[in-house]
Backbone as ProteinMPNN parsed JSONL, in Angstrom:
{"seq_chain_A": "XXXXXXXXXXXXXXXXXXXXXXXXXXXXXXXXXXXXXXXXXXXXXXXXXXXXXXXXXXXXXXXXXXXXXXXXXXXXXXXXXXXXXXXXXXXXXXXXXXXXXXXXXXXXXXXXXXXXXXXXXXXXXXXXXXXXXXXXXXXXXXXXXXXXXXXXXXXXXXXXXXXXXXXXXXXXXXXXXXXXXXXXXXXXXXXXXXX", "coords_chain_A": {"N_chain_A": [[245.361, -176.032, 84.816], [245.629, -178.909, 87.149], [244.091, -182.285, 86.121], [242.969, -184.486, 87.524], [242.135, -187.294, 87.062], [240.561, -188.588, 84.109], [237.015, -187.813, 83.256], [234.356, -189.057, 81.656], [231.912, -188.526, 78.955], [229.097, -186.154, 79.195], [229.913, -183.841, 81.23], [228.698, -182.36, 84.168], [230.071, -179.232, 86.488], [229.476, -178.185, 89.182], [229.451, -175.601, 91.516], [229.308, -173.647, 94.72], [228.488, -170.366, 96.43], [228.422, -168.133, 99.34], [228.131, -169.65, 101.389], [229.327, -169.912, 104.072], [228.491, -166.812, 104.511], [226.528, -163.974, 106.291], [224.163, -163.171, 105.616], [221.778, -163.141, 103.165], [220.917, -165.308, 100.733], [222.364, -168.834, 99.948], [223.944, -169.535, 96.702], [224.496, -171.818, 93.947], [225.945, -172.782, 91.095], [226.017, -174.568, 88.178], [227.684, -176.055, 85.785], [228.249, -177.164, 81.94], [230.555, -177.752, 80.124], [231.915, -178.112, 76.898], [235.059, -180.001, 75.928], [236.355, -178.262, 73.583], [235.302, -176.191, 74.458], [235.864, -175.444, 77.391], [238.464, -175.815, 76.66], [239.146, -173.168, 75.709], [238.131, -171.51, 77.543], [239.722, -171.498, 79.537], [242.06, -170.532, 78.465], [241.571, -168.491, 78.359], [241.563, -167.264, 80.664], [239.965, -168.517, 82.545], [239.383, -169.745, 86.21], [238.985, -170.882, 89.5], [236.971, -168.792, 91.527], [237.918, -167.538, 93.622], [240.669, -166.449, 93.228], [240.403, -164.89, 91.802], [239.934, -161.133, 90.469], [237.526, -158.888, 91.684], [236.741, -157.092, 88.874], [237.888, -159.307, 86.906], [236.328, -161.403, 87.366], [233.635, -160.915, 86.597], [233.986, -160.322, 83.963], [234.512, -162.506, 82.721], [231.728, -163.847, 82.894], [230.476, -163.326, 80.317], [231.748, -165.109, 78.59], [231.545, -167.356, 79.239], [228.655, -167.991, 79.355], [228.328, -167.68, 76.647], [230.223, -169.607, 75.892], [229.278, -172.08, 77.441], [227.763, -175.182, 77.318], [225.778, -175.743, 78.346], [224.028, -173.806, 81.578], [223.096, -173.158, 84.755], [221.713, -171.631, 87.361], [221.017, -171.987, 91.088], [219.231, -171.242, 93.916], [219.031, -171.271, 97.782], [216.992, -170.098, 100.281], [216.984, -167.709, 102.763], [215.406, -168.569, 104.346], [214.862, -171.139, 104.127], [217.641, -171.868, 104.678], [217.869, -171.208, 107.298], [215.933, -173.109, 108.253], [216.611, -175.692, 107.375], [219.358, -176.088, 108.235], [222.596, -175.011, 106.849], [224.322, -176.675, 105.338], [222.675, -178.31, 104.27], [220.93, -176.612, 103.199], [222.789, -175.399, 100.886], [223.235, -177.703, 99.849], [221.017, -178.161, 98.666], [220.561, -175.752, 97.239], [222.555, -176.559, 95.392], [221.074, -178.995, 94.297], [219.542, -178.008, 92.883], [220.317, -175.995, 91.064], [221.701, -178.014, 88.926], [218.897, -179.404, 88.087], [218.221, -177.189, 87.041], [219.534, -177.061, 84.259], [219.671, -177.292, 81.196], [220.88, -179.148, 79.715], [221.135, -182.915, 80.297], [223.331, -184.47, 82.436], [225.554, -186.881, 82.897], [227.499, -187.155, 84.388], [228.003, -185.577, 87.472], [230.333, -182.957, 88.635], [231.315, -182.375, 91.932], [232.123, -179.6, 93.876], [233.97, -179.743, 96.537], [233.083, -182.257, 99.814], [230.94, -183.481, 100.005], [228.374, -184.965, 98.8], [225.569, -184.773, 96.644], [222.124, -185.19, 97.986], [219.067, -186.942, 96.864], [219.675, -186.982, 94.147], [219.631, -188.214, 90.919], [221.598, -188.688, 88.965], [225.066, -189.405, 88.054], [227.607, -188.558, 90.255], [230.343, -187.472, 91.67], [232.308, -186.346, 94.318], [234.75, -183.483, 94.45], [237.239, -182.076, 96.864], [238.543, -178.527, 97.061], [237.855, -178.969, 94.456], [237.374, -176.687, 92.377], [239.952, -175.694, 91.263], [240.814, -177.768, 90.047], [239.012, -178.684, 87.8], [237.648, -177.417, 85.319], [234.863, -176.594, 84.654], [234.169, -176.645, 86.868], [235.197, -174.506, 88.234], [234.128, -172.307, 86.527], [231.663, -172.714, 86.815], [231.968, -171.862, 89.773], [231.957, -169.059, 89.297], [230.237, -168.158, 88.366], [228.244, -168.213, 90.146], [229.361, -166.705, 91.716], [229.537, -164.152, 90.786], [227.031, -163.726, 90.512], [225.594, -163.587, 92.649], [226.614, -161.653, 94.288], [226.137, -159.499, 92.802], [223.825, -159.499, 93.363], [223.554, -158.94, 96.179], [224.86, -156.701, 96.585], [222.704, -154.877, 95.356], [220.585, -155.18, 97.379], [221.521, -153.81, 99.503], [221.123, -151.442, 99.573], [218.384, -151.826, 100.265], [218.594, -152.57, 102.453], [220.088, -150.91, 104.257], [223.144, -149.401, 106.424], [224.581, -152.05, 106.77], [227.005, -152.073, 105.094], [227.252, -153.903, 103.285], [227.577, -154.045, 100.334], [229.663, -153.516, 100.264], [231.333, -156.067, 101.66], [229.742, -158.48, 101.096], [227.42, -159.589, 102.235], [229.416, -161.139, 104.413], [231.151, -161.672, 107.387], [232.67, -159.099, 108.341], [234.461, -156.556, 110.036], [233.315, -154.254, 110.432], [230.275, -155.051, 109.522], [229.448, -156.654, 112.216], [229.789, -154.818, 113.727], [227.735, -153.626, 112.852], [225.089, -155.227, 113.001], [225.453, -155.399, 115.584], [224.365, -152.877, 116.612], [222.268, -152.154, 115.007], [220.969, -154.629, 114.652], [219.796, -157.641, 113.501], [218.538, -158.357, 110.276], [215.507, -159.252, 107.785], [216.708, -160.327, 106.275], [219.33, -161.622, 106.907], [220.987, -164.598, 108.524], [219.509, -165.548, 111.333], [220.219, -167.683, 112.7], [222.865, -168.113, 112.569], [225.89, -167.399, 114.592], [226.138, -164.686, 115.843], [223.841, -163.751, 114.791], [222.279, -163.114, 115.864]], "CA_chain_A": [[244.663, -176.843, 85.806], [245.94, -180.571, 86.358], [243.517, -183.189, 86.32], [243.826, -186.166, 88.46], [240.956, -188.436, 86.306], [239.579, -187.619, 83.188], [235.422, -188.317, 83.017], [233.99, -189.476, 80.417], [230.368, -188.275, 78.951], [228.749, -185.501, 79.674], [230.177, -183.131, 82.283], [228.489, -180.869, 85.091], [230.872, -178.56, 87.149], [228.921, -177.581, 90.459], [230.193, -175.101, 92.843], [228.317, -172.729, 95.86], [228.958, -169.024, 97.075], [227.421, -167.614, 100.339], [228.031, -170.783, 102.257], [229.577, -168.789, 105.075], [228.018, -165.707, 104.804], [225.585, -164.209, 107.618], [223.13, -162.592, 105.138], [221.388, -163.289, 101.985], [220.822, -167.005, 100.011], [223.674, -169.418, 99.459], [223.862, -169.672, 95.406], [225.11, -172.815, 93.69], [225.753, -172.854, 89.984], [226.223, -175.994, 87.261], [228.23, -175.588, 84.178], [228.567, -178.185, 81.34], [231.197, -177.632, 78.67], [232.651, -179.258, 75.836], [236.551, -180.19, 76.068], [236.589, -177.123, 73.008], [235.136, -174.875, 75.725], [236.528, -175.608, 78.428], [240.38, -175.094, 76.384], [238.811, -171.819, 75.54], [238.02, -171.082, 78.375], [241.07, -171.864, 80.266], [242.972, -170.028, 77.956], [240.914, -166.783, 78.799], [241.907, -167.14, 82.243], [238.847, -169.028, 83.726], [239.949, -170.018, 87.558], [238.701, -170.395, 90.752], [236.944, -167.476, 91.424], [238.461, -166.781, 94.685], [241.645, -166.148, 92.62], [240.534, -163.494, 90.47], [239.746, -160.2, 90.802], [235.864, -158.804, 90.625], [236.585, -157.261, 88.041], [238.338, -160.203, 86.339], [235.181, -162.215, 87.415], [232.564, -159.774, 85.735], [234.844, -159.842, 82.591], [234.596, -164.018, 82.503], [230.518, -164.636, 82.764], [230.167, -163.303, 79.357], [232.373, -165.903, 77.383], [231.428, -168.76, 80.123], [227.774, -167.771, 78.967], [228.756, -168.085, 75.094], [230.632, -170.842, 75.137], [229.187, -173.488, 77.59], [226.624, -175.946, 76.4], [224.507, -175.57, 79.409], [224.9, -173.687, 82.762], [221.744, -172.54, 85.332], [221.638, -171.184, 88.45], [220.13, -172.729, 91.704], [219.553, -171.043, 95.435], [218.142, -171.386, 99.039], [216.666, -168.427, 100.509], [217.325, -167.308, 104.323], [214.201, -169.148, 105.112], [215.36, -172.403, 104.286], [218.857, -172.029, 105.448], [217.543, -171.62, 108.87], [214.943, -174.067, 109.075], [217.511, -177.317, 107.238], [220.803, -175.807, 108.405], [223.448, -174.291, 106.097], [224.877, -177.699, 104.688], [221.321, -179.333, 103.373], [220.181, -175.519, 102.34], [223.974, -175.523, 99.893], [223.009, -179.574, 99.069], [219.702, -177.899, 97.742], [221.231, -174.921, 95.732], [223.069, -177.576, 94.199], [220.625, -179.785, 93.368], [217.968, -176.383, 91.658], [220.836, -175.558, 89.722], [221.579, -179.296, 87.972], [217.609, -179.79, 88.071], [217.676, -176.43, 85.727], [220.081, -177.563, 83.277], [219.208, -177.53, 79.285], [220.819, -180.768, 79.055], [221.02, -183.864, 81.246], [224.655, -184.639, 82.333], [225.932, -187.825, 82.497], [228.642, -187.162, 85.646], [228.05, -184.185, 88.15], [231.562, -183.367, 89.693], [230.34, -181.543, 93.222], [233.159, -179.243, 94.731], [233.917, -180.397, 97.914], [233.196, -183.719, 100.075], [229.173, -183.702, 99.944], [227.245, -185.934, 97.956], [223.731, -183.985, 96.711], [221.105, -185.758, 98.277], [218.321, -187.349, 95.866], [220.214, -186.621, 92.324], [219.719, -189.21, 89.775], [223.001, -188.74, 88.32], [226.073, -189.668, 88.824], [228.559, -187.527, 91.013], [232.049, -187.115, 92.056], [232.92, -185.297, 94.563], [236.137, -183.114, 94.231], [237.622, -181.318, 97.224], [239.056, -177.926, 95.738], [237.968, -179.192, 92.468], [237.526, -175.063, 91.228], [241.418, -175.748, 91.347], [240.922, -178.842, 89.082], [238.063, -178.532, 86.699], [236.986, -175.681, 84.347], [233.417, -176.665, 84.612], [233.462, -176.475, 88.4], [235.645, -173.236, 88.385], [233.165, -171.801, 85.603], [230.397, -172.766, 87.955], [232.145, -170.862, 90.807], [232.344, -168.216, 88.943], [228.856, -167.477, 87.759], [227.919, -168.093, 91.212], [230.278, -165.668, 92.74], [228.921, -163.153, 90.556], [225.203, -163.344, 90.722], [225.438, -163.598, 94.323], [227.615, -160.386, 95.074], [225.51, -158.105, 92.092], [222.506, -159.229, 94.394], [223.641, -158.572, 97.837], [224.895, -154.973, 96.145], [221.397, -154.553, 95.035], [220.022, -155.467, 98.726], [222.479, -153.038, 100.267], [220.111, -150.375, 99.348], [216.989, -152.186, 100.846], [219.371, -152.94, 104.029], [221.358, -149.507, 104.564], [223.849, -149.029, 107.587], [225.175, -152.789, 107.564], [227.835, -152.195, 104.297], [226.907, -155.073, 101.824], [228.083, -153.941, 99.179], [231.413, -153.707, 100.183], [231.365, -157.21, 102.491], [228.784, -158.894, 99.692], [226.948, -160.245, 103.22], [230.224, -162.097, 104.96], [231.175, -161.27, 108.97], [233.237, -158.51, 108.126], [233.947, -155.9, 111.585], [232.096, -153.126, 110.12], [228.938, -155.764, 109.463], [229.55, -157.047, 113.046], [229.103, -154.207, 114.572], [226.225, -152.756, 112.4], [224.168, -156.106, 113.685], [225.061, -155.239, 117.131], [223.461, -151.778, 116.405], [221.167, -152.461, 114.007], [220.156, -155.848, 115.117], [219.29, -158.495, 112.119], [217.056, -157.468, 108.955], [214.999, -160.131, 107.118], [218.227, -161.097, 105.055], [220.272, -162.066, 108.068], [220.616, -165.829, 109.439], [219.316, -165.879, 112.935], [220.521, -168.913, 113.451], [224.485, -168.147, 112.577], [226.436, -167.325, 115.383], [226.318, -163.034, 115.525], [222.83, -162.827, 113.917], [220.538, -163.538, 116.675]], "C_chain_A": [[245.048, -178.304, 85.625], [244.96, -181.255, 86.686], [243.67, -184.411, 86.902], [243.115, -187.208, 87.365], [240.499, -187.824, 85.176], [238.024, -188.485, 82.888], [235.453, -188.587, 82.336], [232.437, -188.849, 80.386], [230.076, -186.801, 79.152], [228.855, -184.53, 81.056], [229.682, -182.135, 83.051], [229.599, -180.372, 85.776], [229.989, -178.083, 88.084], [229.578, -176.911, 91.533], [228.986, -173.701, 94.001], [229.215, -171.696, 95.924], [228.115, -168.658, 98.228], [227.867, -168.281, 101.603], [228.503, -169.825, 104.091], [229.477, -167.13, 105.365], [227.079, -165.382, 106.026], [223.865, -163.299, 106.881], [223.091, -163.162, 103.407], [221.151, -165.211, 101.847], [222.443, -167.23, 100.013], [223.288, -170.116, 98.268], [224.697, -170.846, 94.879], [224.934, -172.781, 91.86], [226.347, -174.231, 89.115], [226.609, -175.71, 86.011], [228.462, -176.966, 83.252], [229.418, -177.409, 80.16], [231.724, -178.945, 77.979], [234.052, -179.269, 76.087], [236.849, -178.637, 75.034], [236.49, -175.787, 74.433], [235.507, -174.55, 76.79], [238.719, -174.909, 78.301], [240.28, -173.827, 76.466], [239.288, -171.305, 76.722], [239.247, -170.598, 79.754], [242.21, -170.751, 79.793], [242.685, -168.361, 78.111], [241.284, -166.372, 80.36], [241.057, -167.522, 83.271], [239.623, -170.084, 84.991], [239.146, -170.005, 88.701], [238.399, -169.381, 91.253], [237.42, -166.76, 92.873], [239.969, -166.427, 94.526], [241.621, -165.56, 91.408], [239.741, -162.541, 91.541], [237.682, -159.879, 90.61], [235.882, -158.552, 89.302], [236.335, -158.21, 86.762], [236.997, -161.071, 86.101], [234.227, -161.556, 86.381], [233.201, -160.483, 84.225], [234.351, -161.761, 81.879], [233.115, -164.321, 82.22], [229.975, -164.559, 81.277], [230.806, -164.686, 78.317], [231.872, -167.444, 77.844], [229.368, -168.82, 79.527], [227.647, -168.936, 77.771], [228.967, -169.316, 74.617], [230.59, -172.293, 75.816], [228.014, -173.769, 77.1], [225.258, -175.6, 77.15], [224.781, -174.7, 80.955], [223.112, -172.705, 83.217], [222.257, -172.504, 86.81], [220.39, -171.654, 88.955], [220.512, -172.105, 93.469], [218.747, -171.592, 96.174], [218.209, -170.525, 99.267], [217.313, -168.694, 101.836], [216.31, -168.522, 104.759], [214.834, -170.828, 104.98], [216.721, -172.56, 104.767], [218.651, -172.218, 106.535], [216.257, -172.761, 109.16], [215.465, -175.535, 107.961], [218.727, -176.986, 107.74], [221.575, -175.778, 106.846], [224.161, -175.394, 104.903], [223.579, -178.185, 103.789], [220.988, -178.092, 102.809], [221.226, -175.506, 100.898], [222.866, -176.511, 99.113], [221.768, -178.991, 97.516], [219.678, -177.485, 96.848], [221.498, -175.989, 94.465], [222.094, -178.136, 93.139], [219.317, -179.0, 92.088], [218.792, -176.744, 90.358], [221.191, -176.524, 88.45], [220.552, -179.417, 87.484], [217.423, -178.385, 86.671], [218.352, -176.669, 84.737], [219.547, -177.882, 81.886], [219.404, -178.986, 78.909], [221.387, -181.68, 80.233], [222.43, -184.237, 81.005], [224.885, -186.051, 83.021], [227.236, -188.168, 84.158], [228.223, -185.948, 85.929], [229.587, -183.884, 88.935], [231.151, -182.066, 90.727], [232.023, -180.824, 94.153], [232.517, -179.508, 96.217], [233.855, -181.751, 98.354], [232.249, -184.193, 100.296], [228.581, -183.982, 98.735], [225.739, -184.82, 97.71], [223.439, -184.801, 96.757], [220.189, -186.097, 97.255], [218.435, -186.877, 94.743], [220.275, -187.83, 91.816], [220.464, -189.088, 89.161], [224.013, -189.026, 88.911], [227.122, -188.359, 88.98], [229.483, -188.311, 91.221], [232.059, -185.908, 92.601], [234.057, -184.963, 94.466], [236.447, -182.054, 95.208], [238.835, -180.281, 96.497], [238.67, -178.057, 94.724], [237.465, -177.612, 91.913], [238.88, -175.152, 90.832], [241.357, -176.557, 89.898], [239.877, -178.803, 87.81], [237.356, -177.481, 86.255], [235.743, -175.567, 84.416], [232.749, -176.102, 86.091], [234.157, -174.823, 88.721], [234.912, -172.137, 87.588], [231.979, -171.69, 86.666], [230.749, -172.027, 89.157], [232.32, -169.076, 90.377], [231.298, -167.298, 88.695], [228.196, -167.326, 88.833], [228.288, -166.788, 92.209], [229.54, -164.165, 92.206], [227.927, -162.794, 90.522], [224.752, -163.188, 91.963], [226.082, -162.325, 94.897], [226.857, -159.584, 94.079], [224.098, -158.791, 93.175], [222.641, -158.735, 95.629], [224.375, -156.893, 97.471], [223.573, -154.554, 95.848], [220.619, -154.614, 96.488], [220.625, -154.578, 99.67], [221.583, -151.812, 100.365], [218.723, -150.424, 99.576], [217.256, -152.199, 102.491], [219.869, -152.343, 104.118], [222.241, -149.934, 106.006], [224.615, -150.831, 107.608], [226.629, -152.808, 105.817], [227.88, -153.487, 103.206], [227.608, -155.146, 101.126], [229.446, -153.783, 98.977], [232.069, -155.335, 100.823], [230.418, -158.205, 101.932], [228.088, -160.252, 101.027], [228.369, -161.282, 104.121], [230.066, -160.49, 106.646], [232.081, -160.239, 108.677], [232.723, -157.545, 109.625], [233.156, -155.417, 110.955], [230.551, -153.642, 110.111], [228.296, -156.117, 110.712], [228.684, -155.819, 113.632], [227.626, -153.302, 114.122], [225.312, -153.938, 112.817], [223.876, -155.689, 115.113], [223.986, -153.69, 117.289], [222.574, -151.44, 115.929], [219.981, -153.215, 114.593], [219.759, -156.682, 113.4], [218.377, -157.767, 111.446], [216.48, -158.831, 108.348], [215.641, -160.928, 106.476], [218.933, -161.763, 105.884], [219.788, -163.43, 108.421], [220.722, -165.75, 110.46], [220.026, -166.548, 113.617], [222.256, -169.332, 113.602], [224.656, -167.346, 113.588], [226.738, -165.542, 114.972], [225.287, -162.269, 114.994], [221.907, -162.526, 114.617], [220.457, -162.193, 117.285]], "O_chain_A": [[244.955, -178.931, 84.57], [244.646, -180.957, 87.838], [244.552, -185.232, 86.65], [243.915, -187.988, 86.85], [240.074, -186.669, 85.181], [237.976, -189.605, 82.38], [236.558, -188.608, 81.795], [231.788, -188.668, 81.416], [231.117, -186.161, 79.3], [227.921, -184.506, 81.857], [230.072, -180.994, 82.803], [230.46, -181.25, 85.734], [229.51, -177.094, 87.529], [230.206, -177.529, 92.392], [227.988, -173.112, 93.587], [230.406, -171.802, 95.628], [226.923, -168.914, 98.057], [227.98, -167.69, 102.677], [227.758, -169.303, 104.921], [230.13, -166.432, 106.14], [226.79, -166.31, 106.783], [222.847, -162.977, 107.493], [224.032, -163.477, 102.678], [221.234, -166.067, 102.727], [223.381, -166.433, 100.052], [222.53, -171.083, 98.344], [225.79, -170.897, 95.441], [223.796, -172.757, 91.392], [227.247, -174.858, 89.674], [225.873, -175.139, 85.206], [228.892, -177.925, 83.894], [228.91, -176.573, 79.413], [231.88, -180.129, 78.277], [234.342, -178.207, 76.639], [237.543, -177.797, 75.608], [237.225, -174.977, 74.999], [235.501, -173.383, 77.18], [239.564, -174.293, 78.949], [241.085, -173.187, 77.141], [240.389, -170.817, 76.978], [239.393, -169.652, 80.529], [243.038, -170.23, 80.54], [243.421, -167.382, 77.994], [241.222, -165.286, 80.937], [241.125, -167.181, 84.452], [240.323, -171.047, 84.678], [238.54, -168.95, 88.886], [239.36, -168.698, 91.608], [237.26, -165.562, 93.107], [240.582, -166.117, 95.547], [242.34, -165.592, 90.409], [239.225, -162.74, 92.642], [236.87, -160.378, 89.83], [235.336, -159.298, 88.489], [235.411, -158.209, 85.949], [236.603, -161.402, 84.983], [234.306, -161.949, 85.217], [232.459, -161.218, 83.572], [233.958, -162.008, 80.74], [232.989, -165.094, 81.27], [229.193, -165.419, 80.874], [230.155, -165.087, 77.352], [231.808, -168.432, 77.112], [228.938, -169.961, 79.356], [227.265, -170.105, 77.705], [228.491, -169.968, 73.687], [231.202, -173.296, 75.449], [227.266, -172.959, 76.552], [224.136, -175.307, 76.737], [225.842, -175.0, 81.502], [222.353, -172.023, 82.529], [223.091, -173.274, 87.287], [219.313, -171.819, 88.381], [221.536, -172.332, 94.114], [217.833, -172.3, 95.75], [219.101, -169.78, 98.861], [218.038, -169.666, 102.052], [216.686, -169.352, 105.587], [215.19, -171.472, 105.966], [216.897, -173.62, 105.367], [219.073, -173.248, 107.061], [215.829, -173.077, 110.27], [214.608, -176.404, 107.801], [219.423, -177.996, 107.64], [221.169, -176.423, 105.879], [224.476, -175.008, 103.778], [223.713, -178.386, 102.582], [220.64, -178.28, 101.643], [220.639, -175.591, 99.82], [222.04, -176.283, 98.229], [221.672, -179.193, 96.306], [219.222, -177.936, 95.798], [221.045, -176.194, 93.339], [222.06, -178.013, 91.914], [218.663, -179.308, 91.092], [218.505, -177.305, 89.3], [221.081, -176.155, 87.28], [220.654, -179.595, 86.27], [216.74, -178.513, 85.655], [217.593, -176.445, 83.794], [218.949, -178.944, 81.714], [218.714, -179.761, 78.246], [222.088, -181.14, 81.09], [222.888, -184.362, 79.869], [224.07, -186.21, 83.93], [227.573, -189.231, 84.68], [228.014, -185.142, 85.022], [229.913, -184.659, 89.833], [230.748, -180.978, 90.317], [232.784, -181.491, 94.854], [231.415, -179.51, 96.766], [234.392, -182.591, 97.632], [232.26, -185.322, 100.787], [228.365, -183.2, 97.809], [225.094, -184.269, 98.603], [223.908, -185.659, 96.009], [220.485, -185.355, 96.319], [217.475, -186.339, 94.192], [221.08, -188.599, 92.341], [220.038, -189.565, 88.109], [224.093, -188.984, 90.138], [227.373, -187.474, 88.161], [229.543, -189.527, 91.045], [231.93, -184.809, 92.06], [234.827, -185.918, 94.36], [236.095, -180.943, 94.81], [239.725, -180.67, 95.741], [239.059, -177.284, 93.849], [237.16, -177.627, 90.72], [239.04, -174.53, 89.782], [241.766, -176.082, 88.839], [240.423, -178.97, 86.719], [236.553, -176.789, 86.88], [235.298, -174.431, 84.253], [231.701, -175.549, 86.423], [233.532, -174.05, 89.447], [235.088, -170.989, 87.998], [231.542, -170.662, 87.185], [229.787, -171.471, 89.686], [232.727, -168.159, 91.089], [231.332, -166.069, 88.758], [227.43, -166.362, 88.828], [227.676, -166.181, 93.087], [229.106, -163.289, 92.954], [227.67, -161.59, 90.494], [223.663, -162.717, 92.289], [225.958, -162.11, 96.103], [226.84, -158.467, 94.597], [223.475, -157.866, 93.695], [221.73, -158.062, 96.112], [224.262, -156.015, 98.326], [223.421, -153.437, 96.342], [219.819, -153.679, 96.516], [220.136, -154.633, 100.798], [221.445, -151.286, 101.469], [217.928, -149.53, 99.287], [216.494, -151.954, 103.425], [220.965, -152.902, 104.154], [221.817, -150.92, 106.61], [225.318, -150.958, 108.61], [227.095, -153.937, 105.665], [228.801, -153.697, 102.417], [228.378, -156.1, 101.015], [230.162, -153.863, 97.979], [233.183, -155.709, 100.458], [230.388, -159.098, 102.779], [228.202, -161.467, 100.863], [227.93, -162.391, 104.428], [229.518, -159.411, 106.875], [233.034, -160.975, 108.933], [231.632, -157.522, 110.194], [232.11, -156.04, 110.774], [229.657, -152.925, 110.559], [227.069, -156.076, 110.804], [227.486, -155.751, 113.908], [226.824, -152.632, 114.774], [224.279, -153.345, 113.131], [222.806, -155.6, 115.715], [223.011, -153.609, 118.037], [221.954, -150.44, 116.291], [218.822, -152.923, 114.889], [219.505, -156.063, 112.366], [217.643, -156.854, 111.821], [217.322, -159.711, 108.529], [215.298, -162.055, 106.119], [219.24, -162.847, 105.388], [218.594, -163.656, 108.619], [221.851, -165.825, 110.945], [220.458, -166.335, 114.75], [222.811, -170.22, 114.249], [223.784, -166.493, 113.758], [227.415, -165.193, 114.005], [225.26, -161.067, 114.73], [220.906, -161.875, 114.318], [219.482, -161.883, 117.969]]}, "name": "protein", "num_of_chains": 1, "seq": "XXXXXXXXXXXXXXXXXXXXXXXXXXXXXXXXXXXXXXXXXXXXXXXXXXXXXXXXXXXXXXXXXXXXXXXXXXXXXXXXXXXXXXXXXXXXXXXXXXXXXXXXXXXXXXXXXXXXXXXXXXXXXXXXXXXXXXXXXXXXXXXXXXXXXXXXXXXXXXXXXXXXXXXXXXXXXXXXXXXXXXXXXXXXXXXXXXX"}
């Protein structure tokens, strides 16, 4: 991973999953490592998790666990997605999952080009940055996976629309089980295909 800047202090890694999905929460996770953990980590094959495999992913939360200093998970439900829109419901994830944090970080670096709203810390955003920083690719990572073993677990509360294979995204098969179905409690109304 090349670095354009190197921080100083205390490092969060913040990244979201869901964001364009049409069912379930959009999950945002916060990782802090040490420069040790982070080499580790790197050297295990931690990446961008939209460039690994599930498996691969699965295989990673255990060592990303182990060996960062701090790392918590932070969502918005359906309910708030549709009643702030999809961008401020993310902002929010974000700011749970920093707000649960063991230890107070010093720099947040925020994938993407959105600022979290009322954080008392300092940020950096980083478009791509899962590309660039182990903390924020760690954080996409833990995200990716707590968010897809839940919407497999919900697949079986929500039958006929395939979940568990489409982990809530627009996929045809999902498409047309809405049109036949019609929305379930999990579904955003308010995205374009749910109403």
């Amino acid at each position: 991973m090349g670095v354009i800047w190197e921080p100083k202090g205390t490092i969060a890694g913040i990244d979201e999953v869901g964001r364009g999905a049409l069912f379930g929460p959009v999950v945002a996770a916060a990782v802090v490592l040490s420069p040790a953990a982070a080499d580790r980590l790197q050297r295990l094959g931690v990446a961008d998790s939209k460039t690994l495999s599930p498996g691969r992913r699965q295989h990673l939360v255990g060592p990303i666990h182990q060996l960062a200093t701090s790392y918590a998970l932070g969502l918005a439900s359906v309910q708030e997605i549709q009643r702030l829109n999809i961008l401020q419901a993310t902002l929010l994830a974000m700011k749970r999952a920093v707000d649960r944090l063991g230890v107070r970080p010093d720099l947040c670096l925020v994938d993407g080009n959105q600022t979290i709203p009322h954080l008392d810390i300092a940020q950096q955003t980083v478009v791509q940055g899962d590309r660039q920083y182990l903390e924020i690719a760690a954080a996409s990572i833990l995200a990716k996976v707590w968010r897809d073993r839940l919407i497999t677990r919900l697949d079986g509360r929500y039958p006929g629309y395939d979940l568990a294979g489409n982990k809530g995204y627009g996929s045809k098969a999902h498409r047309q089980a809405l049109k036949r179905l019609g929305p379930s409690p999990q579904h955003r109304r308010t995205f374009r295909g749910c109403q």
